[in-house]
C-alpha positions as CSV (number, residue, x, y, z in Angstrom):
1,X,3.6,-27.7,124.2
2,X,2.5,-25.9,127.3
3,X,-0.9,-27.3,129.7
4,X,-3.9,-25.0,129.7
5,X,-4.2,-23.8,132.9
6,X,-7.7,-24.8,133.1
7,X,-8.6,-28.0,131.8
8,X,-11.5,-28.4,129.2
9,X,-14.6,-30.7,130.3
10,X,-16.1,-33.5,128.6
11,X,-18.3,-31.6,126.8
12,X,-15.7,-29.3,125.3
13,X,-13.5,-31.8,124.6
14,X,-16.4,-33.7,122.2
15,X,-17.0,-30.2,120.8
16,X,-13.5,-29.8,119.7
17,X,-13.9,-33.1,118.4
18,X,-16.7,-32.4,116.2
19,X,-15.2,-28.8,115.0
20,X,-11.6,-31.1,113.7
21,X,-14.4,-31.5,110.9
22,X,-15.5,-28.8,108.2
23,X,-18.8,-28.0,108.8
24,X,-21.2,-26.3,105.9
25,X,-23.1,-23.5,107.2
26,X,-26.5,-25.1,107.0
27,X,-25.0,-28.2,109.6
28,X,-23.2,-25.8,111.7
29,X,-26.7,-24.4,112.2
30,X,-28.6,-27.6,112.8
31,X,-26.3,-28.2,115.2
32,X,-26.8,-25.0,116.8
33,X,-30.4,-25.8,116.8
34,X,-29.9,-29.1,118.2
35,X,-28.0,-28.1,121.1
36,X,-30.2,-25.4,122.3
37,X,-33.5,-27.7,121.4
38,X,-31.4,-30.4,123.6
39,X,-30.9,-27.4,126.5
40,X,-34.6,-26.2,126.5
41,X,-36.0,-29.5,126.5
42,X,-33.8,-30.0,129.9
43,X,-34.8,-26.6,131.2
44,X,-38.7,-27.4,130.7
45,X,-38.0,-30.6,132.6
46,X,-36.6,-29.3,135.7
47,X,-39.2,-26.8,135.7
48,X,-41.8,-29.3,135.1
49,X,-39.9,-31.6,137.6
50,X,-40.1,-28.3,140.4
51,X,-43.5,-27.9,139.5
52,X,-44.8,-30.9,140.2
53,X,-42.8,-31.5,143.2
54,X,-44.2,-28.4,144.8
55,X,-47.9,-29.1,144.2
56,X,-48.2,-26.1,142.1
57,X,-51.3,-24.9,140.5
58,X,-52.2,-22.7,137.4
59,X,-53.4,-20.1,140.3
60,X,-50.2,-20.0,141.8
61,X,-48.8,-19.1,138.3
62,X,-51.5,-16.4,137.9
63,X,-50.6,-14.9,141.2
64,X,-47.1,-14.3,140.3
65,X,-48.1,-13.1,137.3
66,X,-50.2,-10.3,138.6
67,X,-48.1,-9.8,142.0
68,X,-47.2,-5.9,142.1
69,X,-43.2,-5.3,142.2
């Protein structure tokens, strides 16, 4: 058997894991929803995370917001 050229990481290599099963449809889409659930929740924390750590206000948001392009 030949080597992949580029490795998988340890994510992949769990995910392969879990496809050597036969999902249904209705648990391959619960896990869909569970990993992108899983990948917001992380992306709201960094942002709340950056936020915080940059002392910004709801009138900094609204700036943005309205700042002309």
């Amino acid at each position: 058997m030949s080597t992949l050229k580029y490795p998988l990481n340890n994510a992949q290599i769990e995910l392969m894991k879990l496809f050597g099963t036969d999902l249904s449809s209705k648990d391959l889409k619960d896990m869909k929803q569970l990993l992108s659930k899983f990948f917001a929740d992380k992306a709201i924390k960094a942002a709340d995370d950056l936020w915080d750590n940059k002392g910004l206000t709801n009138d900094d948001m609204d700036k943005w917001l309205n700042e002309k392009q």
